[in-house]
Structures are given as structure tokens and as C-alpha cells.
FIPAVEX-422792 format. One line per field, with one value per atom (N, C-alpha, C): residue number from 1; atom name; x, y, z; residue in one letter. Coordinates in nm, 4 decimals, padded with zeros to 6 digits, m for minus. Each point is the difference from the previous one (the first is absolute). Last residue first. Example, Ala and Ser with C-alpha at 12.3 -4.5 7.8 and 13.67 -1.06 7.14 Angstrom:
2
seq = (2;2;2;1;1;1)
atom = (N;CA;C;N;CA;C)
X = (01.2850;00.0820;m00.0770;00.0290;m00.0890;00.0900)
Y = (m00.2250;00.1190;00.1090;m00.5720;00.1190;00.1200)
Z = (00.7080;00.0060;00.0730;m00.0070;00.0000;00.0000)
type = (S;S;S;A;A;A)
***
This chain:
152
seq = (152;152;152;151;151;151;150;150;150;149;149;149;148;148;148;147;147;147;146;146;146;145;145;145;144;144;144;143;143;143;142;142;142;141;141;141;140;140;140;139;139;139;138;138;138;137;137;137;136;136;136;135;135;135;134;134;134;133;133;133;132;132;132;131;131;131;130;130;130;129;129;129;128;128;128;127;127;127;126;126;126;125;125;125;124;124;124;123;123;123;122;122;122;121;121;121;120;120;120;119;119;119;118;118;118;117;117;117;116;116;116;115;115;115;114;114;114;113;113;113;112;112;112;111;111;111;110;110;110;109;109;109;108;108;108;107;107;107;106;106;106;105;105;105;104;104;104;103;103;103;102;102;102;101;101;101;100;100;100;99;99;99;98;98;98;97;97;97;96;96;96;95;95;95;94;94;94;93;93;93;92;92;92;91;91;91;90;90;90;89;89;89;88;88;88;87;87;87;86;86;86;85;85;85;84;84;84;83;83;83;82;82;82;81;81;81;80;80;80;79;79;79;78;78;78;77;77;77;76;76;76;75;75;75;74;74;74;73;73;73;72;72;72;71;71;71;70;70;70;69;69;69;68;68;68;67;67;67;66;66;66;65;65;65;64;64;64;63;63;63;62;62;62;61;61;61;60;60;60;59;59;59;58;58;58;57;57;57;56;56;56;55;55;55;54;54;54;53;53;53;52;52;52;51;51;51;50;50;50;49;49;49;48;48;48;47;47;47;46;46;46;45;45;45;44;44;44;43;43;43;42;42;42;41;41;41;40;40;40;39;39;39;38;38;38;37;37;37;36;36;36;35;35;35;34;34;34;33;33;33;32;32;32;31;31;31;30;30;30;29;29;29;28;28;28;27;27;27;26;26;26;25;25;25;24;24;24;23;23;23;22;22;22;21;21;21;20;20;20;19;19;19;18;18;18;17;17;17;16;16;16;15;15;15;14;14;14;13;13;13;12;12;12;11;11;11;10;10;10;9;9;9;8;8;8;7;7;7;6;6;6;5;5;5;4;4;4;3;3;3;2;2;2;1;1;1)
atom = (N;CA;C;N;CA;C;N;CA;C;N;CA;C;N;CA;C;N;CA;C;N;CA;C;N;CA;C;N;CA;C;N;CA;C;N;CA;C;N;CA;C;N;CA;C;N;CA;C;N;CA;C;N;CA;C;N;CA;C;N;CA;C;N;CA;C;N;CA;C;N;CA;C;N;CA;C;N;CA;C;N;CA;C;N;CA;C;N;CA;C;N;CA;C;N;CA;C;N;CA;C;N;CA;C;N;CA;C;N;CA;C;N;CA;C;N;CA;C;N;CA;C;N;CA;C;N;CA;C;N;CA;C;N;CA;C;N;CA;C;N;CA;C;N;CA;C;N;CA;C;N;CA;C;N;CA;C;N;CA;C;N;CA;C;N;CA;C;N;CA;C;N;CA;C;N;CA;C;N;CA;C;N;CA;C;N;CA;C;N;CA;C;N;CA;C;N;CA;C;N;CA;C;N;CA;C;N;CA;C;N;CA;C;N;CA;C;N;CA;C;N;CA;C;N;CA;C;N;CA;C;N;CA;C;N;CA;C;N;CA;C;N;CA;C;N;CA;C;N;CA;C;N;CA;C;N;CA;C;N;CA;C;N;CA;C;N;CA;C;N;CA;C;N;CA;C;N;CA;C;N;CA;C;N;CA;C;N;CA;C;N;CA;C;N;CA;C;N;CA;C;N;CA;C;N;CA;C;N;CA;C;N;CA;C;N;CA;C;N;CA;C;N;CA;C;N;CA;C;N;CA;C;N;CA;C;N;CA;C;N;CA;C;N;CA;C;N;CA;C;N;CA;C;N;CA;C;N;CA;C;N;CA;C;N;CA;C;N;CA;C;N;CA;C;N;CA;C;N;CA;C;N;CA;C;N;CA;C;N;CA;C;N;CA;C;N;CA;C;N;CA;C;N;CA;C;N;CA;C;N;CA;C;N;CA;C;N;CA;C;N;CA;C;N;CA;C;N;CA;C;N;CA;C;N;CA;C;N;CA;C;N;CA;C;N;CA;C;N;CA;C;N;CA;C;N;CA;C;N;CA;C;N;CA;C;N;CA;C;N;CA;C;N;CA;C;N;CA;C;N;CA;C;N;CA;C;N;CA;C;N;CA;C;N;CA;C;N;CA;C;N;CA;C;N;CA;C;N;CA;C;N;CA;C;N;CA;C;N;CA;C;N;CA;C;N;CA;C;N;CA;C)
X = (01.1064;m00.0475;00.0267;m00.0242;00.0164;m00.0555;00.2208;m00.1309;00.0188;00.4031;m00.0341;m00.1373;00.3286;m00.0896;m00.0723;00.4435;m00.0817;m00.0895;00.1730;00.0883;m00.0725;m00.0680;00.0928;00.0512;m00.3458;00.0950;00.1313;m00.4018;00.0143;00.1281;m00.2210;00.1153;00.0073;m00.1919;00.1053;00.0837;m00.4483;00.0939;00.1971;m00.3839;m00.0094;00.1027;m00.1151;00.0901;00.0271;m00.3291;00.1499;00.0588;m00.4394;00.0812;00.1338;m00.2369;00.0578;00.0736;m00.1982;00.1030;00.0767;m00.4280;00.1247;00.1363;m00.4279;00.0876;00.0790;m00.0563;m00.0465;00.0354;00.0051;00.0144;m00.0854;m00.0822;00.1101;00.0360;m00.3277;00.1753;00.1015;m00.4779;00.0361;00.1413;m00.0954;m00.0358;00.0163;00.0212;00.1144;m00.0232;m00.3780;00.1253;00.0964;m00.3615;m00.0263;00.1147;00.0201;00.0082;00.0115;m00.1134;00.1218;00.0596;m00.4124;00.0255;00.1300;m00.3176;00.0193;00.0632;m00.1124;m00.1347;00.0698;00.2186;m00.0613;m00.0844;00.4224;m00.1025;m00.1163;00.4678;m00.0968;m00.1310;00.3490;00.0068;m00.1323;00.1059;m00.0349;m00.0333;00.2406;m00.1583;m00.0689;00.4764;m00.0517;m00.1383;00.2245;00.0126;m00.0776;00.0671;m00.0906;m00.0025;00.3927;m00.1477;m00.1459;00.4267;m00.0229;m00.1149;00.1368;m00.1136;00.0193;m00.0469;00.1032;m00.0737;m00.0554;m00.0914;00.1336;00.1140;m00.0067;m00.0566;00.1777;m00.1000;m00.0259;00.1099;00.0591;m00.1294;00.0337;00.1077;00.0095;m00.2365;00.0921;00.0923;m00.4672;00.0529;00.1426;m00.2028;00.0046;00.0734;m00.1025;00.1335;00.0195;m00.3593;00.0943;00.0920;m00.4095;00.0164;00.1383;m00.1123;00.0328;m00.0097;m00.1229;00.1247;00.0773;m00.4685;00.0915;00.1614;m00.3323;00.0241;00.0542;m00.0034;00.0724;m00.0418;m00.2019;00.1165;00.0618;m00.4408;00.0366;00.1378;m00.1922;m00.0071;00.0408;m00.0162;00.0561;00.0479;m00.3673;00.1299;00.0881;m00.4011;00.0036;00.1061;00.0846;m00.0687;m00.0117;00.2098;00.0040;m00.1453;00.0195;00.1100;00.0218;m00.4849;00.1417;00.1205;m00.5209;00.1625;00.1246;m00.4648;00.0318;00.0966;00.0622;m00.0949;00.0077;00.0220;00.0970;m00.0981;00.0440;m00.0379;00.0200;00.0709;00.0982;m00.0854;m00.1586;00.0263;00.0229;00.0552;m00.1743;00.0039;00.4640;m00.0748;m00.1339;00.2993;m00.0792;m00.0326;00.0962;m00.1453;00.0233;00.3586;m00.1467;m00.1204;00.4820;m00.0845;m00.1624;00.3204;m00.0483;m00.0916;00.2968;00.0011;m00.1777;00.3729;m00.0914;m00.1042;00.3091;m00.0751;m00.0686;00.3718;m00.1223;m00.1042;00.3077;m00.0536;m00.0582;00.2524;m00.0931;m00.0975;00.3792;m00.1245;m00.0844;00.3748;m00.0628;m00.0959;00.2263;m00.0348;m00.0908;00.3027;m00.1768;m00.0639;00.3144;00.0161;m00.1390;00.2610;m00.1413;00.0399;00.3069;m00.0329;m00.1046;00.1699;m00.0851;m00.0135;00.2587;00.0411;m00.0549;m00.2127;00.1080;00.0649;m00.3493;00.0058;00.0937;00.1275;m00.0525;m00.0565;00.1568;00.0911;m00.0206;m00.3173;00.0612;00.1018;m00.1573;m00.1143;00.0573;00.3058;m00.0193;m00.0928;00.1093;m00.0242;00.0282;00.0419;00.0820;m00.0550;m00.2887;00.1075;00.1580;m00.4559;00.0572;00.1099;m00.3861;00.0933;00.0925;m00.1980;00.1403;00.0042;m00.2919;00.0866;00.1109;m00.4164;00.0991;00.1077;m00.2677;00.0300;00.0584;m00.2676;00.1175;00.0486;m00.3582;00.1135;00.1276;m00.3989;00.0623;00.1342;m00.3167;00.0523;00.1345;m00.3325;00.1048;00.1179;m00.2938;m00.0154;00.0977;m00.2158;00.1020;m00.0072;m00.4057;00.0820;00.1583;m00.2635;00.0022;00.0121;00.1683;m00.0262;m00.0563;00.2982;m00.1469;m00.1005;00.4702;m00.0922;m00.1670;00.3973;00.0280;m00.1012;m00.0674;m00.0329;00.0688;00.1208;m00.1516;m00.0893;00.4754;m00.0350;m00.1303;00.1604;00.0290;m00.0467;m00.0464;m00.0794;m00.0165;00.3675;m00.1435;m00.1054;00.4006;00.0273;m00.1163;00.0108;m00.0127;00.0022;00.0927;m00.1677;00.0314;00.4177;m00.0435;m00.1479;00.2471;m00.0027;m00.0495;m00.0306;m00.0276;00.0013;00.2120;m00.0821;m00.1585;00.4896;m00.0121;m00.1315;00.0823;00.0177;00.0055;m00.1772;00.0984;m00.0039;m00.4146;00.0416;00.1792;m00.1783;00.0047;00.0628;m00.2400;00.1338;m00.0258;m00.0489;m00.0844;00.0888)
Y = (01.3138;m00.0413;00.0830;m00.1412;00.1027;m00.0065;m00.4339;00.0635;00.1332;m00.1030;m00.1092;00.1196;m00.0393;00.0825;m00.0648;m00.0258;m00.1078;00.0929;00.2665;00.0141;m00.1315;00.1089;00.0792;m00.0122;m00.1990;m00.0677;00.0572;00.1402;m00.1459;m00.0292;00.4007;00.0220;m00.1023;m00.0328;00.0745;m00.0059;m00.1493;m00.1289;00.0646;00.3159;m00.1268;m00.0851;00.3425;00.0699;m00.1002;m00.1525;m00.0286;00.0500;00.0054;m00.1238;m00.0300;00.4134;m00.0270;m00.1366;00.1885;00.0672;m00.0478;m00.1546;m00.1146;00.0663;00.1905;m00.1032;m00.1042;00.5558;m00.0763;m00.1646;00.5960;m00.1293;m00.1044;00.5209;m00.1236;m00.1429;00.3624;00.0750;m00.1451;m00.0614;00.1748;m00.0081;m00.3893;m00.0117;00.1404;m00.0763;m00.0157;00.0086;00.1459;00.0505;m00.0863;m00.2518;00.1266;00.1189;m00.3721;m00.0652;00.1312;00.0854;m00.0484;m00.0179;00.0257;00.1456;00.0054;m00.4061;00.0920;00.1296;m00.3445;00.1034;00.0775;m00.4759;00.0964;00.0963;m00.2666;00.0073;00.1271;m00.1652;m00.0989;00.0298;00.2646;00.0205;m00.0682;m00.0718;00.1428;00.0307;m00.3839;m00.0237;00.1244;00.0109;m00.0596;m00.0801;00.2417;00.1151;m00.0972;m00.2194;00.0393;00.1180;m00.2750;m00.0626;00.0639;00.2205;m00.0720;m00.0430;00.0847;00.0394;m00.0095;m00.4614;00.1862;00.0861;m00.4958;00.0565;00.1008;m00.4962;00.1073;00.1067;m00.4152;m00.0560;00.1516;m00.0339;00.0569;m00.0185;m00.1217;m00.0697;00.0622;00.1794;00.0276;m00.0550;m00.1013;00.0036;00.0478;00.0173;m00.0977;m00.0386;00.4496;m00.0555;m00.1580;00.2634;00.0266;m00.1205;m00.0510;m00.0753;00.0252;00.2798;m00.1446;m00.1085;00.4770;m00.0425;m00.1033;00.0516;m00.0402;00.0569;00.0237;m00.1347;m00.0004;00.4039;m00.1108;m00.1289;00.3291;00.0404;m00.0617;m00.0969;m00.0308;00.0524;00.2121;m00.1667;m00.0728;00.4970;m00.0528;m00.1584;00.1454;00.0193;00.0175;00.0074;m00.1363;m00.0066;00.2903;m00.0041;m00.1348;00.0426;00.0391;m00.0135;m00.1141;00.1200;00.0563;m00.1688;m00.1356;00.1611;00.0959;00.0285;m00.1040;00.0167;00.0408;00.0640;m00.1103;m00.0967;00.0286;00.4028;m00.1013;m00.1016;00.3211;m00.0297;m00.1055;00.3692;m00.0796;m00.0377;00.3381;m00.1662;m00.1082;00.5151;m00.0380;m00.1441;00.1404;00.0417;m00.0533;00.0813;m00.1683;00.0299;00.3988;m00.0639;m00.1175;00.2427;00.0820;m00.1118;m00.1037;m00.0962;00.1176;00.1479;m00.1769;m00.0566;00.3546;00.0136;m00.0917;m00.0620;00.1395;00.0220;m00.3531;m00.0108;00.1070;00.1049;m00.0453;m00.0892;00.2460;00.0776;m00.0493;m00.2319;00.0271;00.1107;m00.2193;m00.0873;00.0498;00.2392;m00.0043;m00.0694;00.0470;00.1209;m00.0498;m00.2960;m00.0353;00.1475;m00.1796;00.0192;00.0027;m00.2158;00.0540;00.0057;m00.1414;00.1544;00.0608;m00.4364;00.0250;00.1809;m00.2320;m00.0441;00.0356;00.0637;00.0461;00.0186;m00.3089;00.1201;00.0850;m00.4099;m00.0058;00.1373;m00.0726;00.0284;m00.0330;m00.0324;00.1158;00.0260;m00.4496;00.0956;00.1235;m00.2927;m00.0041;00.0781;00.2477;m00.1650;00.0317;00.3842;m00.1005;m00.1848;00.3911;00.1028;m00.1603;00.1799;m00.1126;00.0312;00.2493;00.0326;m00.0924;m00.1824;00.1259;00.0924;m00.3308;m00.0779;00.0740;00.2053;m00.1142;m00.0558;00.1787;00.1071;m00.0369;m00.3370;00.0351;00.1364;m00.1441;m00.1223;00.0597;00.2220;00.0593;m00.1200;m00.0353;00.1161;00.0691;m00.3889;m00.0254;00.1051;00.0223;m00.0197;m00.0624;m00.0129;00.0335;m00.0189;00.2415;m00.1229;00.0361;00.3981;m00.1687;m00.1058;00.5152;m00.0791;m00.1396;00.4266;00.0145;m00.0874;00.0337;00.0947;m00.0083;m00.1295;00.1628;00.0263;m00.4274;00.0903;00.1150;m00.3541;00.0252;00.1594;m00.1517;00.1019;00.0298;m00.2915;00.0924;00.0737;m00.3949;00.0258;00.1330;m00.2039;00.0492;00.0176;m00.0924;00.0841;00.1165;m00.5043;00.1482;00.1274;m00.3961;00.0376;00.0978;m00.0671;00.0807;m00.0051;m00.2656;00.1566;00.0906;m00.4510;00.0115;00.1411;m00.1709;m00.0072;00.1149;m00.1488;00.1413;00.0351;m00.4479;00.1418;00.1091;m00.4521;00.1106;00.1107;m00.3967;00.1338;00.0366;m00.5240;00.1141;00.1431;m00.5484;00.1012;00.1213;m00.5355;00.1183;00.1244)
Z = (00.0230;00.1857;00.0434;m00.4943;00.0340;00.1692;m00.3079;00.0033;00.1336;m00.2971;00.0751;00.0121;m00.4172;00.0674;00.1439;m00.3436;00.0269;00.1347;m00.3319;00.1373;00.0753;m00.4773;00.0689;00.1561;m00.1639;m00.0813;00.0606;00.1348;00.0544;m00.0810;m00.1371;00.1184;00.0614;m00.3795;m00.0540;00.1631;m00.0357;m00.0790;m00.0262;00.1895;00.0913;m00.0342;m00.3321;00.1152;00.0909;m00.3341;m00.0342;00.0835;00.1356;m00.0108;m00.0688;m00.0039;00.0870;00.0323;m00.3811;00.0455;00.1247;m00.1254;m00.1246;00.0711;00.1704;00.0650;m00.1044;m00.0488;00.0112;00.0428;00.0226;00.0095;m00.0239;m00.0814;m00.0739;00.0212;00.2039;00.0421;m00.1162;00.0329;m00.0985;00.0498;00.1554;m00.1249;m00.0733;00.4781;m00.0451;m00.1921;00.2544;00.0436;m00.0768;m00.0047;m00.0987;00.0096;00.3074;m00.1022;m00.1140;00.4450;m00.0197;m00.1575;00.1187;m00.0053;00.0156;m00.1628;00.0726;m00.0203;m00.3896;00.0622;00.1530;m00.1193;m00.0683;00.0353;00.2031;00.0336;m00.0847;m00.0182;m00.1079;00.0318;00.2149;m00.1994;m00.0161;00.4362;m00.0320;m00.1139;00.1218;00.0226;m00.0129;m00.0276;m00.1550;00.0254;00.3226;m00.0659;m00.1292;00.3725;00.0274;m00.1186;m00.0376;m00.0123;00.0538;00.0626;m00.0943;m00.0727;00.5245;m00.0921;m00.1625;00.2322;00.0212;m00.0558;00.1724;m00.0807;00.0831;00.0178;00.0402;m00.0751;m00.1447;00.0570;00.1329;m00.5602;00.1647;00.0599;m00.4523;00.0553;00.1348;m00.3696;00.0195;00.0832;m00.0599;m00.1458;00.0089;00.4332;m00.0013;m00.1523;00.1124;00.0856;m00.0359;m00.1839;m00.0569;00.0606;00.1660;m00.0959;m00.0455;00.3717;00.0305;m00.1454;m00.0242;m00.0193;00.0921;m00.1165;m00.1181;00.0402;00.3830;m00.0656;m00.1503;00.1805;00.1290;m00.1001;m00.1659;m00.0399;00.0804;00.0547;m00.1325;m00.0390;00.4009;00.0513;m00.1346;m00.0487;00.0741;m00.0032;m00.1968;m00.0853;00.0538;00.2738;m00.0911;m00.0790;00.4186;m00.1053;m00.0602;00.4974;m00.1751;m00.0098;00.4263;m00.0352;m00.0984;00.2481;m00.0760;m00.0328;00.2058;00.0255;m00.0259;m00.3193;00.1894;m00.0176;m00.4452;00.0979;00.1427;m00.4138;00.0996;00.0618;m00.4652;00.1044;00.0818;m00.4173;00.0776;00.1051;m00.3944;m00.0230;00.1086;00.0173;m00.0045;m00.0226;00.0250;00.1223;00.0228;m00.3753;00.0291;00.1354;m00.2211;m00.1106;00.0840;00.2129;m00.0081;m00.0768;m00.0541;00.1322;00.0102;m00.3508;m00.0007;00.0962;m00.0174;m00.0913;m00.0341;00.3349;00.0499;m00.0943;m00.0570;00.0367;00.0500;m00.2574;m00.1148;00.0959;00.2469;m00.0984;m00.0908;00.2852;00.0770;m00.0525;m00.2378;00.0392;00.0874;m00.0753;m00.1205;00.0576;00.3542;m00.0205;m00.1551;00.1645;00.0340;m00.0060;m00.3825;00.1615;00.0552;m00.4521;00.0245;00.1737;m00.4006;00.0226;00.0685;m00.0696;m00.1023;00.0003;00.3311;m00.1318;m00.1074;00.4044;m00.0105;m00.1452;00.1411;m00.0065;m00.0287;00.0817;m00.1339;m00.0160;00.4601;m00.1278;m00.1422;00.3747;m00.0470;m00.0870;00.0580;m00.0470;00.0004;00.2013;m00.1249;m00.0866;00.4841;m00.0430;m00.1387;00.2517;00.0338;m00.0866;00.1077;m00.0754;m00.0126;00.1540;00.1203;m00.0650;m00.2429;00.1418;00.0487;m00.3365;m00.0449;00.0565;00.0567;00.0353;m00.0851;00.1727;00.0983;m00.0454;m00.3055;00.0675;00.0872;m00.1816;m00.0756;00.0634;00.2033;00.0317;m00.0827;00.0386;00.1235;m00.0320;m00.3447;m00.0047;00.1312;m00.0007;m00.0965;m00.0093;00.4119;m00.1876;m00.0342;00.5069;m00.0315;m00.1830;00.3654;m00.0354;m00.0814;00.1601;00.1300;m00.0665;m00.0716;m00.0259;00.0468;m00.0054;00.0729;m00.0750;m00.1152;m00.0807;00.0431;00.2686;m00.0403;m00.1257;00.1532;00.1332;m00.0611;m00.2988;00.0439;00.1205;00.0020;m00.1538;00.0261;00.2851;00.0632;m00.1046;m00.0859;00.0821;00.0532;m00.3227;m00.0435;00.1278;00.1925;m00.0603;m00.1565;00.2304;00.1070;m00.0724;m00.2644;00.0320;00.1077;m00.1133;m00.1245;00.0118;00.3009;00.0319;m00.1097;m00.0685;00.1835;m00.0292;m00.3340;m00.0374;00.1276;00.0884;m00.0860;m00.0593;00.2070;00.1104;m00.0606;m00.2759;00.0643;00.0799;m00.1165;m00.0316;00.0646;m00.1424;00.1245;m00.0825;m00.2187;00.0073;00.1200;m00.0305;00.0000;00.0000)
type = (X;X;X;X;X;X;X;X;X;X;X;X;X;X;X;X;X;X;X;X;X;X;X;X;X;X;X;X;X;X;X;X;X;X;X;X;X;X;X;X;X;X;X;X;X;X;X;X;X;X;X;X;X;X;X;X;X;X;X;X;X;X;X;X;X;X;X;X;X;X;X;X;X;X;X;X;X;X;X;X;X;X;X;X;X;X;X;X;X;X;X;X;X;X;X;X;X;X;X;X;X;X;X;X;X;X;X;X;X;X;X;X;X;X;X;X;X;X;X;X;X;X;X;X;X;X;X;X;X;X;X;X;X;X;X;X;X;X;X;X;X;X;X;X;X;X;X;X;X;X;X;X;X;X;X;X;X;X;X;X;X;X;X;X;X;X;X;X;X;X;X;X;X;X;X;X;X;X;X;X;X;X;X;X;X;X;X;X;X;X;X;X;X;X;X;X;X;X;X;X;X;X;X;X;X;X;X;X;X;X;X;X;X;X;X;X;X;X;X;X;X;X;X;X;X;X;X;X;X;X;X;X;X;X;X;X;X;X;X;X;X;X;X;X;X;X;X;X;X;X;X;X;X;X;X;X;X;X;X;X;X;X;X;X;X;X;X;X;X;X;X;X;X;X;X;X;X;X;X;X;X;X;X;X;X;X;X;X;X;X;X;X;X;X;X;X;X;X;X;X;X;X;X;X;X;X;X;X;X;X;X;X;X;X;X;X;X;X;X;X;X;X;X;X;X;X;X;X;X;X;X;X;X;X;X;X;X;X;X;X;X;X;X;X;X;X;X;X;X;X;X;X;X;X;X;X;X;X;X;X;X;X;X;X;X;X;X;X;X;X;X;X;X;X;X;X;X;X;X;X;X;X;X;X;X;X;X;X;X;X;X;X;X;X;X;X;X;X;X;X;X;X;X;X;X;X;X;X;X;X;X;X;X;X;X;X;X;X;X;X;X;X;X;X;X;X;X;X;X;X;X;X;X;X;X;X;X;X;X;X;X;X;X;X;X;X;X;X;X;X;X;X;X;X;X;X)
***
């Protein structure tokens, strides 16, 4: 069974905390990717990075964005995520698994973000350019480069 990484750990705190600076009661998609180029340190950030995308940009094409899914986004009770939330954890428990890591990073949470259609994550990285062919090669590029152990 694969287990979230300690970087992973701190990159949901860290969307929780977003959530709450954008006065928010669940967690998006939106709060996750912003997390994980605030955290600034994992594989996911450094594909950011790499791509030229900070979280200043990303937080300008979700500002951009989250107004219209605002009316869309609704929560079960009090569960923590969103439904596109709870679907961006489980595909990037599929990523990690198609990728051989019995550990979910963020990485893999950056390429459940992509696949997750229609969010606000997803629609963000898509105007800002990225995409997950892009990334899975940045992934294949810095495993090679430096036999990549999973991001903890």
C-alpha cells in the first residue's frame, strides 16, 4: 500500500493553511498546487520551477479562476477536501504506483492535479502551459540525473 511522504504531510498542511488565507472551508485542488510551490523543496516544486512557474504566477492564474468555481465547489459536511480534492489523492496514488514508487510525492500529486479535469488546479496549470507529458519527462530527467530517491 503505498504511504503519503512527509513532504507530502506538510504540503496538505500547508494547503489547509492557504485554504484559510483564502477564507475558505474546504481544501481545492487549487490550495494543493499553491502548496506545493509554496513548500518550495520537493520534486513537484522543482518541476515548477523548472518550468518557470512560481507560486506568485500560479497564484495569479488561480485568483483568476477560483471566483467562477467558487459557485461550482461543494463540500461533503465537514470531510477536508473537495470532491477534486479526494480524486487528486487517488490519481496520484495511481501516478506513484505506474511510476514504481511505493510512496506518493509531491510529483505525483502535481500529475493528479494535471489529470484532474475541469478543476482549478488543472485549468491553472493548462493557461500557464503545463502539461503532464511535460512533467513526466522533468520526473524521468531528474531520476536519471541523479537516481532520484522518493521526495521525504
Amino acid at each position: 500500500m503505498e504511504k503519503l511522504s512527509p513532504r507530502v504531510d506538510r504540503v496538505v498542511k500547508l494547503a489547509n493553511q492557504i485554504a484559510r488565507e483564502y477564507e475558505q472551508e474546504y481544501v481545492g485542488t487549487e490550495h494543493v498546487l499553491l502548496a506545493i510551490a509554496r513548500e518550495g523543496s520537493g520534486v513537484g516544486a522543482r518541476i515548477l520551477h523548472h518550468c518557470q512557474l512560481d507560486e506568485a504566477h500560479i497564484k495569479d492564474e488561480v485568483d483568476k479562476l477560483i471566483k467562477a468555481s467558487l459557485e461550482d465547489t461543494w463540500v461533503f459536511g465537514r470531510l477536508p477536501g473537495s470532491p477534486h480534492f479526494k480524486n487528486v489523492v487517488a490519481k496520484a496514488i495511481e501516478e506513484a504506483r505506474g511510476l514504481g514508487s511505493k510512496t506518493v510525492c509531491t510529483e505525483h500529486l502535481l500529475l493528479g492535479l494535471l489529470a484532474e479535469k475541469g478543476c482549478v488546479a488543472q485549468r491553472s496549470l493548462k493557461a500557464l502551459g503545463l502539461t503532464a507529458r511535460q512533467v513526466r519527462e522533468e520526473i524521468m530527467r531528474l531520476m536519471s540525473e541523479s537516481r532520484l530517491s522518493p521526495d521525504a
